[in-house]
GUMIBA-547746 format. One record per residue (C-alpha): residue number from 1; x, y, z; residue in three letters. Coordinates in steps of 0.25 Angstrom, whole numbers. Layout:
% GUMIBA-547746
+-----+-------+-------+-------+-----+
:   n :     X :     Y :     Z : res :
+-----+-------+-------+-------+-----+
: NUM :     X :     Y :     Z : ALA :
...
+-----+-------+-------+-------+-----+
This chain:
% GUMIBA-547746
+-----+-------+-------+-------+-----+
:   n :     X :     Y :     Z : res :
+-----+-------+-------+-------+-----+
:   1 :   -51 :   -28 :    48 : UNK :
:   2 :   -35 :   -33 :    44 : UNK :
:   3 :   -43 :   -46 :    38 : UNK :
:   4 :   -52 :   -49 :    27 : UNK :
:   5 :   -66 :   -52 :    32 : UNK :
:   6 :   -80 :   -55 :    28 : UNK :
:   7 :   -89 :   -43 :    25 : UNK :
:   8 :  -102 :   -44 :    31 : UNK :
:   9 :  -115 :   -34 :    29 : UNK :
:  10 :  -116 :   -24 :    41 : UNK :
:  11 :  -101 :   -25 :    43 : UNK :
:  12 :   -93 :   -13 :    46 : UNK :
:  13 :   -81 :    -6 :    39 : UNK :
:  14 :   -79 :     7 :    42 : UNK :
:  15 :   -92 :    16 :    37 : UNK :
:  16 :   -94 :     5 :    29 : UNK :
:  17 :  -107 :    -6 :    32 : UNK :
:  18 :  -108 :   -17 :    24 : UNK :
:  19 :  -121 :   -18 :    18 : UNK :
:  20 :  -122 :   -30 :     6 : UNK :
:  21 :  -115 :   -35 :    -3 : UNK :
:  22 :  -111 :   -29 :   -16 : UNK :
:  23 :  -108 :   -36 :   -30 : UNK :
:  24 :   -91 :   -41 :   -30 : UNK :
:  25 :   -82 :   -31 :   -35 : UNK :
:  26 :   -70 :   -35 :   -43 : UNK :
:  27 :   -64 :   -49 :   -42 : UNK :
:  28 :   -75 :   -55 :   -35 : UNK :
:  29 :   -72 :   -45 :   -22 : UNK :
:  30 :   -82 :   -43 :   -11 : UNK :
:  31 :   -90 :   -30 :   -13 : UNK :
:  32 :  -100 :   -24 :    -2 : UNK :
:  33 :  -110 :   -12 :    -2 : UNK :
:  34 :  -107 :    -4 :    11 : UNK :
:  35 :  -114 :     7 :    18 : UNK :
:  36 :  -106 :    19 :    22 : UNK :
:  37 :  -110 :    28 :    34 : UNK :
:  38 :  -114 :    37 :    27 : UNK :
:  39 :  -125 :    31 :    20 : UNK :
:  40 :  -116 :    27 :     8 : UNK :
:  41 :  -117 :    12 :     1 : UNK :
:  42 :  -107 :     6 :    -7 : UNK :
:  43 :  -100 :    -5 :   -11 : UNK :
:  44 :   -86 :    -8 :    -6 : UNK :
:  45 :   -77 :   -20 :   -10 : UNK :
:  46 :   -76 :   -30 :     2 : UNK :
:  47 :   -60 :   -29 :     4 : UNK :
:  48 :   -61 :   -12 :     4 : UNK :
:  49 :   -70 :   -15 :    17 : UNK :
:  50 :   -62 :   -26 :    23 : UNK :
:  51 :   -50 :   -19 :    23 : UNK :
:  52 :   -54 :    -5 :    26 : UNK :
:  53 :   -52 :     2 :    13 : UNK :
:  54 :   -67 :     6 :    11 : UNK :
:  55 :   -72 :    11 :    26 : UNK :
:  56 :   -83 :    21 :    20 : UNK :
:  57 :   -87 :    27 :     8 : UNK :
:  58 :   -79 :    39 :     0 : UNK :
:  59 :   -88 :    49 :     4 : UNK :
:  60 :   -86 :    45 :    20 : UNK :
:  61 :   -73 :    42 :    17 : UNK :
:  62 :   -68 :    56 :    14 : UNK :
:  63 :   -76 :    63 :    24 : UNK :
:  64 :   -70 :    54 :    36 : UNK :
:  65 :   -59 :    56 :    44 : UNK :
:  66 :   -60 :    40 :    49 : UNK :
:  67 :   -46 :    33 :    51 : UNK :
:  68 :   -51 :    22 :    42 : UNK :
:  69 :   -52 :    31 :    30 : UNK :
:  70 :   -38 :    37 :    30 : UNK :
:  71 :   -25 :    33 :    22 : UNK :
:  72 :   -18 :    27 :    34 : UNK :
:  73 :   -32 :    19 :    36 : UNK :
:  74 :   -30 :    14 :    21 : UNK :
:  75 :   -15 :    12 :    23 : UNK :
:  76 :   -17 :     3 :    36 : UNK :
:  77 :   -28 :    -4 :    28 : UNK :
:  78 :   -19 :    -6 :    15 : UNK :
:  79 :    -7 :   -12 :    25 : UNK :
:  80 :   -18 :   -24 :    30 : UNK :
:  81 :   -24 :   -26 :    16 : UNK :
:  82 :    -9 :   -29 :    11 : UNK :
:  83 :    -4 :   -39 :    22 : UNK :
:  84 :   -19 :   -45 :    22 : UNK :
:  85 :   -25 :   -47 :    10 : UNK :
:  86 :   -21 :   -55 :     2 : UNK :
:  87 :   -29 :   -50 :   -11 : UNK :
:  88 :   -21 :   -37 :    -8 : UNK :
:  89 :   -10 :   -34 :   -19 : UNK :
:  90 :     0 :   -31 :   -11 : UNK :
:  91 :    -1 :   -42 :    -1 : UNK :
:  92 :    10 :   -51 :    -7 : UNK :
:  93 :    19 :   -41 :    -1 : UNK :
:  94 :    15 :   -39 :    12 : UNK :
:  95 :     2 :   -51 :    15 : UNK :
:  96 :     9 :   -60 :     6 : UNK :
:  97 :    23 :   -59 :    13 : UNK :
:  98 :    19 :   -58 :    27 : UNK :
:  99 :    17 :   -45 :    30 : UNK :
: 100 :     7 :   -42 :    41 : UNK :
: 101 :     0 :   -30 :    48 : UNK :
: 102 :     3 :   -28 :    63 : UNK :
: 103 :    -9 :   -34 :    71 : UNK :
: 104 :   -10 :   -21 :    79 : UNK :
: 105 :   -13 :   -13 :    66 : UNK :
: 106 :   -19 :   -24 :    55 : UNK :
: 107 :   -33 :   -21 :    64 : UNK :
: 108 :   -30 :    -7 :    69 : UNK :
: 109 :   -29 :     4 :    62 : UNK :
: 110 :   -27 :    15 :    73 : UNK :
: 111 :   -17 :     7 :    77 : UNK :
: 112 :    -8 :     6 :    65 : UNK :
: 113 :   -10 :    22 :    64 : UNK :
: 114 :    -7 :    25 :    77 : UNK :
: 115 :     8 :    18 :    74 : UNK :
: 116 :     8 :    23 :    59 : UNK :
: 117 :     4 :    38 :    59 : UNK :
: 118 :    -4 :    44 :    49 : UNK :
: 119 :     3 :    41 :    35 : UNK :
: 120 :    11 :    55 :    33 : UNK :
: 121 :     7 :    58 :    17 : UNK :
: 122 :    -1 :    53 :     7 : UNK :
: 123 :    14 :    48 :     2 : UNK :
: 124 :    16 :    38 :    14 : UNK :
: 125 :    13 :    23 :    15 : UNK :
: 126 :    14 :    14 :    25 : UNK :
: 127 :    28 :     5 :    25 : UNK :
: 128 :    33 :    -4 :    33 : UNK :
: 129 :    47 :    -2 :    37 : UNK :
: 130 :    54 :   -17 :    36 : UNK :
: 131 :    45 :   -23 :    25 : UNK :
: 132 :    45 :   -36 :    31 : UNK :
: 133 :    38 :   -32 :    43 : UNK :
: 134 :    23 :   -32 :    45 : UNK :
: 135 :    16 :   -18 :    45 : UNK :
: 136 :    18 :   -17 :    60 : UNK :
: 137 :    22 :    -7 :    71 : UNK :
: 138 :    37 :    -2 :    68 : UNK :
: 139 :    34 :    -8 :    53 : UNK :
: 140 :    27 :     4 :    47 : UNK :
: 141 :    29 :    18 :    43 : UNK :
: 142 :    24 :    28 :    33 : UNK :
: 143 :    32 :    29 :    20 : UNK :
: 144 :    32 :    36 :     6 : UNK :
: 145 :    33 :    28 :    -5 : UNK :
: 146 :    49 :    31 :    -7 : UNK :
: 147 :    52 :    29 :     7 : UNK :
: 148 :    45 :    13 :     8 : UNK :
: 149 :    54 :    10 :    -7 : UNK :
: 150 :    65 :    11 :     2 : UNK :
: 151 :    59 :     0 :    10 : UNK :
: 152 :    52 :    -8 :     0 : UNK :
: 153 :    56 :   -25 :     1 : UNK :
: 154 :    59 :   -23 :   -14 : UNK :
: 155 :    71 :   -13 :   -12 : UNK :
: 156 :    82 :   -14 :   -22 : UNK :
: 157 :    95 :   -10 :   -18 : UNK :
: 158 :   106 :    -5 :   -29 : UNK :
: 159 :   120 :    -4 :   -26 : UNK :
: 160 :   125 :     9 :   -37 : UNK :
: 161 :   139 :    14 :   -37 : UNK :
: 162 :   143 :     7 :   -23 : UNK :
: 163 :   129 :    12 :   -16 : UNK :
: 164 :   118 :     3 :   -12 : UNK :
: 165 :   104 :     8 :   -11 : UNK :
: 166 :    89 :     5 :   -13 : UNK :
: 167 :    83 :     7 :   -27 : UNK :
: 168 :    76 :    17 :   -22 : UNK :
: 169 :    87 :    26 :   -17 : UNK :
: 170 :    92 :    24 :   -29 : UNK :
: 171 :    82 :    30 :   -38 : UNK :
: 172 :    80 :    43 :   -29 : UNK :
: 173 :    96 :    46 :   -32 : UNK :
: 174 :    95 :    46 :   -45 : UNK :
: 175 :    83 :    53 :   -48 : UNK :
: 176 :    74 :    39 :   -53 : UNK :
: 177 :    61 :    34 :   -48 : UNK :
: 178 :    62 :    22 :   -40 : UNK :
: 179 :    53 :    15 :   -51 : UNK :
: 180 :    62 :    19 :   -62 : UNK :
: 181 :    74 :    14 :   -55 : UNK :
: 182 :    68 :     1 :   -53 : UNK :
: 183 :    63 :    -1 :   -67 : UNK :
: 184 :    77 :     1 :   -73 : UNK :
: 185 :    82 :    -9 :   -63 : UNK :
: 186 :    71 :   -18 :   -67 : UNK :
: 187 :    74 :   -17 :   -81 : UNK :
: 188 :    88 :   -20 :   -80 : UNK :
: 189 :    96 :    -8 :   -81 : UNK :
: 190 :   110 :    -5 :   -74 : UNK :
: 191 :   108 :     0 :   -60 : UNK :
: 192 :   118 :    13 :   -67 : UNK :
: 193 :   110 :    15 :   -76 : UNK :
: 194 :    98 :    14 :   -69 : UNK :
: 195 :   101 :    24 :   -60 : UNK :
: 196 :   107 :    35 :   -69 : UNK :
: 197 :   100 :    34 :   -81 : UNK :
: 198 :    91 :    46 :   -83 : UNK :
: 199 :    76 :    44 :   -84 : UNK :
: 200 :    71 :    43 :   -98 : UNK :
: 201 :    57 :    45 :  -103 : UNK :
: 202 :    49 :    35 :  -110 : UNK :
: 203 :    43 :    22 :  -111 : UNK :
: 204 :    55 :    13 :  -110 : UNK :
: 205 :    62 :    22 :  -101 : UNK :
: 206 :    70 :    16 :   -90 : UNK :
: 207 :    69 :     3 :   -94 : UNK :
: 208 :    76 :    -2 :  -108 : UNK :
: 209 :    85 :     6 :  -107 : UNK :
: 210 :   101 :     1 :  -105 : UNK :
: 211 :   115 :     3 :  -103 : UNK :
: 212 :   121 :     3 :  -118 : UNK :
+-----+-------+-------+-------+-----+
């Protein structure tokens, strides 16, 4: 299930059987009309069944307790989809740069959860920990959204008043957002005034405005 494969009438996914073709979706995309277990027939685009993100319809799906229907399901699915299929939009930055799924965990998800845990809140992603690692054993770990800026490739580090830190550390000390600090940075102000300048209201705010 880690690769893109022909779809077939009488195949298999989840509570999912492939029963005849439907009319393309968007793009030209493969579309086929699917017969839950429960009697249900719909129409569900190719890549949603190749890759797991459609294992049975909404009605099933929130009734069920089946592994294949939680967050860390979709999570470990989202992880292969990035490194693997190139039509992905994020696969330039993992796929596209060499970065590859464990071959323990790209065809096993009880695996990969049994090393990962359930993913402690709604708040958590999955990270890997040296970002030019694969998502392997010793590579991954949940993380908020804060925690894996601090580990993003695209880190910048400022040097202010003798101290060097991450941009994100930064913006936490002075009261900014991390996406205000950048946009400043980004539109050329003074790392001074950057970081000490109150937050104005507005639609220009943050962004024309310079040191006199």
């Amino acid at each position: 299930m880690g690769k893109h494969r022909l779809i077939t009438i009488g195949q298999v996914f989840g509570r999912w059987t492939v029963i005849a073709s439907a009319p393309a979706g968007q793009h030209g995309r493969s579309r086929w009309w699917c017969r839950c277990q429960c009697g249900a027939v719909i129409d569900v685009a190719g890549a949603s069944l190749n890759y797991g993100i459609s294992r049975a319809c909404r009605k099933c799906a929130n009734r069920t307790h089946d592994a294949s229907l939680t967050p860390e399901y979709r999570i470990w699915v989202g992880m292969r989809t990035r490194c693997y299929d190139k039509k992905h939009k994020k696969y330039k930055h993992y796929g596209g740069r060499g970065i590859g799924v464990a071959t323990c965990w790209r065809d096993d998800f009880a695996t990969w959860f049994a090393h990962v845990g359930p993913r402690p809140s709604p708040q958590h992603t999955l990270e890997r920990i040296d970002n030019d690692k694969d998502y392997e054993p010793g590579n991954v770990r949940w993380a908020t959204r804060r925690e894996q800026a601090r580990n993003t490739s695209q880190n910048r580090w400022i040097t202010f008043r003798g101290e060097t830190r991450i941009l994100m550390d930064w913006a936490v000390q002075f009261g900014l957002t991390f996406g205000c600090l950048c946009n400043r940075l980004n539109h050329g102000w003074p790392i001074e005034q950057a970081l000490t300048e109150p937050v104005f209201k507005g639609p220009h705010a943050n962004v024309k405005r310079t040191l006199s």
